[in-house]
C-alpha positions as CSV (number, residue, x, y, z in Angstrom):
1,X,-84.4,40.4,73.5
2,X,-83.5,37.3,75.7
3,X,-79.8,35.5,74.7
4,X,-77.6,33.5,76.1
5,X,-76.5,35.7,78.6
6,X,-79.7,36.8,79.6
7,X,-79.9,36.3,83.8
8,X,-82.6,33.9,85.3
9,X,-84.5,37.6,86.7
10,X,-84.9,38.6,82.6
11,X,-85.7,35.7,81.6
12,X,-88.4,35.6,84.3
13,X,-89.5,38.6,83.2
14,X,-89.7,37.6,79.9
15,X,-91.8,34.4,80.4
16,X,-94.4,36.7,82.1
17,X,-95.3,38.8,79.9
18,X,-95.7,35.4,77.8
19,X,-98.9,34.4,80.3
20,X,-102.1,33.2,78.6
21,X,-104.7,33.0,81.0
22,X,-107.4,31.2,78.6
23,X,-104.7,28.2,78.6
24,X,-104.1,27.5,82.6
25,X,-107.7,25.9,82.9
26,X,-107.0,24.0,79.9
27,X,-103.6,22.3,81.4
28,X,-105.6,21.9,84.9
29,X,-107.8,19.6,82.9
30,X,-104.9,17.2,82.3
31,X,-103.8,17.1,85.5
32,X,-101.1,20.0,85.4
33,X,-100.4,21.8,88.6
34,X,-101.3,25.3,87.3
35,X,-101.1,27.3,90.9
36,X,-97.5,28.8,89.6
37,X,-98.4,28.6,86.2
38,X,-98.3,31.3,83.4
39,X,-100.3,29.1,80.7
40,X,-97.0,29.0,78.3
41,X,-97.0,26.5,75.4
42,X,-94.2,23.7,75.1
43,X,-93.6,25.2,72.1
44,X,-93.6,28.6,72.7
45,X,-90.8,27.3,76.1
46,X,-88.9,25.9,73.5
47,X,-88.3,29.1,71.2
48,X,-87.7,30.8,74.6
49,X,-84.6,27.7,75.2
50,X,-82.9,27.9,72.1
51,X,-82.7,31.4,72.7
52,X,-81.0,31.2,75.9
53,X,-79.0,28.1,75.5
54,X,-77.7,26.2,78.0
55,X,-76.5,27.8,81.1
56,X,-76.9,25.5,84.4
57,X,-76.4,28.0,87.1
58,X,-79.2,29.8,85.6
59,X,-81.2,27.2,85.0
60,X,-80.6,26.0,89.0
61,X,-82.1,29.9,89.8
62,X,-85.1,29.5,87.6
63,X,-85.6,26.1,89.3
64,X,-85.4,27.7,92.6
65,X,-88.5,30.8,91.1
66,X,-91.1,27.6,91.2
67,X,-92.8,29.2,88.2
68,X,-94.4,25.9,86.2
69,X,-92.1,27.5,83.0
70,X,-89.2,28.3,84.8
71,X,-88.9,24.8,86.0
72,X,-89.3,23.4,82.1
73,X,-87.2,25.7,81.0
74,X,-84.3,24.6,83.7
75,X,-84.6,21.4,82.4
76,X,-84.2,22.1,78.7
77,X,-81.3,24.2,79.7
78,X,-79.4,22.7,82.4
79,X,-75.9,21.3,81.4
80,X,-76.8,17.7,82.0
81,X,-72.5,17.1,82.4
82,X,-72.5,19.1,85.4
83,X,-75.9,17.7,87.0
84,X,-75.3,16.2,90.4
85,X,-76.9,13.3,92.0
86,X,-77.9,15.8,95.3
87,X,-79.8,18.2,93.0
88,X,-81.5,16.1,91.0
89,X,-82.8,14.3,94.2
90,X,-84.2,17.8,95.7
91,X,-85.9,18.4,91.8
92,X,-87.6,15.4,92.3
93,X,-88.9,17.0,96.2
94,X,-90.4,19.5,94.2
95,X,-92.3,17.7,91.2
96,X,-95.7,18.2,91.3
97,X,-96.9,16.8,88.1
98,X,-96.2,14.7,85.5
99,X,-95.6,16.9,83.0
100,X,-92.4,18.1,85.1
101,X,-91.8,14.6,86.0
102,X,-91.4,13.5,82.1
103,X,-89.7,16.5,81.3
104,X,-87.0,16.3,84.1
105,X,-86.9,12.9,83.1
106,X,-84.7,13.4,79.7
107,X,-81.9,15.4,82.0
108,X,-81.5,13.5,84.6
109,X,-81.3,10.4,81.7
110,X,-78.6,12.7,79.1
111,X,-76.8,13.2,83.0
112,X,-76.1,9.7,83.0
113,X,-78.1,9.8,86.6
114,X,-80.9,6.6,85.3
115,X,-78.5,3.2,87.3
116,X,-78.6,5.1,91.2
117,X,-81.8,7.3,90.7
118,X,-84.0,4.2,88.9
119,X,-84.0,1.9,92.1
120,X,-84.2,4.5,94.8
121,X,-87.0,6.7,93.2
122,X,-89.3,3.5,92.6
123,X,-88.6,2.3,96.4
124,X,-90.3,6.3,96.8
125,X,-93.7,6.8,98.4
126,X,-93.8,9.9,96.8
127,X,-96.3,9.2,93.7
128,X,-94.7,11.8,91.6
129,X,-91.1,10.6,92.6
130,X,-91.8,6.9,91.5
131,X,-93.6,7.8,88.5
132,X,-90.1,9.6,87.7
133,X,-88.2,6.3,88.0
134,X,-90.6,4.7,85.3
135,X,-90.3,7.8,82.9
136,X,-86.5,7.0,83.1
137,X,-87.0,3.4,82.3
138,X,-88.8,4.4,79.1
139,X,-86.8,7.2,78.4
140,X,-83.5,4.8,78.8
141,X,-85.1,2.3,76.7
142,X,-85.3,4.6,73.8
143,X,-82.7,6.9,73.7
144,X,-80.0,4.5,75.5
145,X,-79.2,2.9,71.9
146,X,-75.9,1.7,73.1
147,X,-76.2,0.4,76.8
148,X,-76.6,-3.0,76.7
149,X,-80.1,-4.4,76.4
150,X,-79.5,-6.6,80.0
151,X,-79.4,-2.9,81.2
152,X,-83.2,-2.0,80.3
153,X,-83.9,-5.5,81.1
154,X,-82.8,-5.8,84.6
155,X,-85.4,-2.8,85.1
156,X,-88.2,-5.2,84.3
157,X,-88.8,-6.7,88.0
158,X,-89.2,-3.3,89.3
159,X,-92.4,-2.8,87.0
160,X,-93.9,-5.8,88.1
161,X,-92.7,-4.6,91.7
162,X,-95.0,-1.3,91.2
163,X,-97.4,-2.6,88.9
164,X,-100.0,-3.2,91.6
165,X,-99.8,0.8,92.7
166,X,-102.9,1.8,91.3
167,X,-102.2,5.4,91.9
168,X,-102.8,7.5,87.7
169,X,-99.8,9.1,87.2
170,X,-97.8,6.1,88.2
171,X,-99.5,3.0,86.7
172,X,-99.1,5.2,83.4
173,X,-96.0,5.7,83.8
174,X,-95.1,1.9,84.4
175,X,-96.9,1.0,81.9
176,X,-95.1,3.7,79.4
177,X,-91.7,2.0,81.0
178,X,-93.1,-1.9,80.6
179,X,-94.1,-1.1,76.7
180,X,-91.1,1.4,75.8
181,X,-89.2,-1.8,76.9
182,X,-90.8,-4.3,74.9
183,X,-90.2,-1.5,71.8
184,X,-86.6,-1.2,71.9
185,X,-86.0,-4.1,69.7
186,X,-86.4,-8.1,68.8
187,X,-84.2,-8.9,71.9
188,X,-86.3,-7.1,74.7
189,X,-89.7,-7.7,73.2
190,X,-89.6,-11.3,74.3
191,X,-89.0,-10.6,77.9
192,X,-91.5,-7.4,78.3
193,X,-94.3,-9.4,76.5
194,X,-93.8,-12.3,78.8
195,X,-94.3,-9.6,81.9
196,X,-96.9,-8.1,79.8
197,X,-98.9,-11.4,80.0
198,X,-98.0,-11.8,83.6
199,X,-99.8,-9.1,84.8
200,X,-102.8,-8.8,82.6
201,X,-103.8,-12.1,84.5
202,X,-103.0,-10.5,88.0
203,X,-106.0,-10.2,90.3
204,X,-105.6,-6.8,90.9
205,X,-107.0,-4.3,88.2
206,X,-103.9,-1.9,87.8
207,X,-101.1,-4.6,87.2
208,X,-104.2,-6.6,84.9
209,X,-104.7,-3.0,83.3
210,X,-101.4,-2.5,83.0
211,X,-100.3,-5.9,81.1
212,X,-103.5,-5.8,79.0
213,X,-102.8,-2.6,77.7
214,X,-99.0,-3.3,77.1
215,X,-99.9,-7.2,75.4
216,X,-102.3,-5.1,72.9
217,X,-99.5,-2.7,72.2
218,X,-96.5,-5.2,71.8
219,X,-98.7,-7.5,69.8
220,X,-100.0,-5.1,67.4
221,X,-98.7,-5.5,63.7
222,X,-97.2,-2.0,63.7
223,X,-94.7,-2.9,66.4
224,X,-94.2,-6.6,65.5
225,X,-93.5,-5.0,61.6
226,X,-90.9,-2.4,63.0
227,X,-88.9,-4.9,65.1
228,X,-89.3,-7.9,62.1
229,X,-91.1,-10.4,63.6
230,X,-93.9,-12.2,62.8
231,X,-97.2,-11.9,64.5
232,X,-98.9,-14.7,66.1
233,X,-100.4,-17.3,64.0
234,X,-98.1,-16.0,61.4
């Protein structure tokens, strides 16, 4: 039985004997890098996490094992107090996906990482490195209740920076950051709408897809009820 002194080799062990073979194909289909993958649920990862606990030398080993679960698993149980800028910028060398990327993205947030890692991950050729810097917008745009909105603002020009990178997983990922924005509350709505509307009538198709999809989102009574204001017309 794994605990929380169980060593990064046992829990390892334990995750493979977890493998489900039926569900790698499945996670290949939505673009998951499966080739060191054991087919685990997210669930089933997270019964495995509270088990362990936290432990961030352990979780820096199961990093280090590759293994598509061992990675999640690092980031549920890394000790986000004692992550350093130098390793979460050789994670980010490693991500192969987005799934990693959006999971990794709530550490390096809790680890207070988002105002240096934001700027120099979206300057990033990498596509799965920039799409982290966009996950970390709309991560900090929800779960950052108390940093001042001009914070999440001042993120804003880098989505219209990127918005014409018509690479998937990072025009979703802008997009998630542009309407995450808009969402946080009566204050940034205004300003994310108004870049919303900006690109949607942008020549080229992924900042116009981008701003169309995020206008339909930010306009849409469910969002305009939860944030109290009115709808157009209104």
């Amino acid at each position: 039985m794994l605990a929380p002194s169980s060593p990064a080799d046992a829990v390892i062990a334990h995750l493979k004997t977890l493998r489900v073979e039926k569900n790698i194909a499945g996670m290949a289909r939505f673009g998951i890098e499966t080739a060191a993958a054991l087919g685990i649920s997210n669930p089933d990862l997270k019964r495995v996490a509270r088990l362990i606990k936290r432990d961030h030398d352990r979780a820096l080993t199961l990093w280090k094992s590759g293994i598509r679960e061992a990675r999640l698993l690092a980031a549920l149980t890394a000790e986000p107090q004692k992550l350093t800028l130098e390793t979460a910028r050789q994670w980010a060398g490693d991500f192969n996906s987005w799934e990693l990327v959006d999971s990794v993205a709530d550490l390096f947030v809790n680890a207070r990482l988002e105002a240096p890692l934001i700027p120099q991950f979206a300057a990033d050729q990498r596509e799965f490195v920039r799409r982290m810097a966009f996950s970390m917008i709309a991560v900090s745009a929800v779960h950052l209740k108390k940093e001042p909105d001009e914070t999440i603002l001042a993120w804003l020009p880098l989505v219209e920076a990127h918005a014409g990178d018509d690479r998937n997983f990072v025009k979703k990922a802008v997009n998630w950051a542009l309407r995450q924005t808009g969402k946080r509350n009566a204050r940034c709505h205004g300003p994310a709408l108004s870049m919303a509307h900006a690109l949607a009538a942008r020549q080229d198709r992924s900042a116009r897809w981008i701003g169309k999809d995020a206008v339909r989102e930010l306009t849409g009574s469910a969002v305009l009820r939860k944030l109290g204001l009115q709808p157009p017309g209104a």
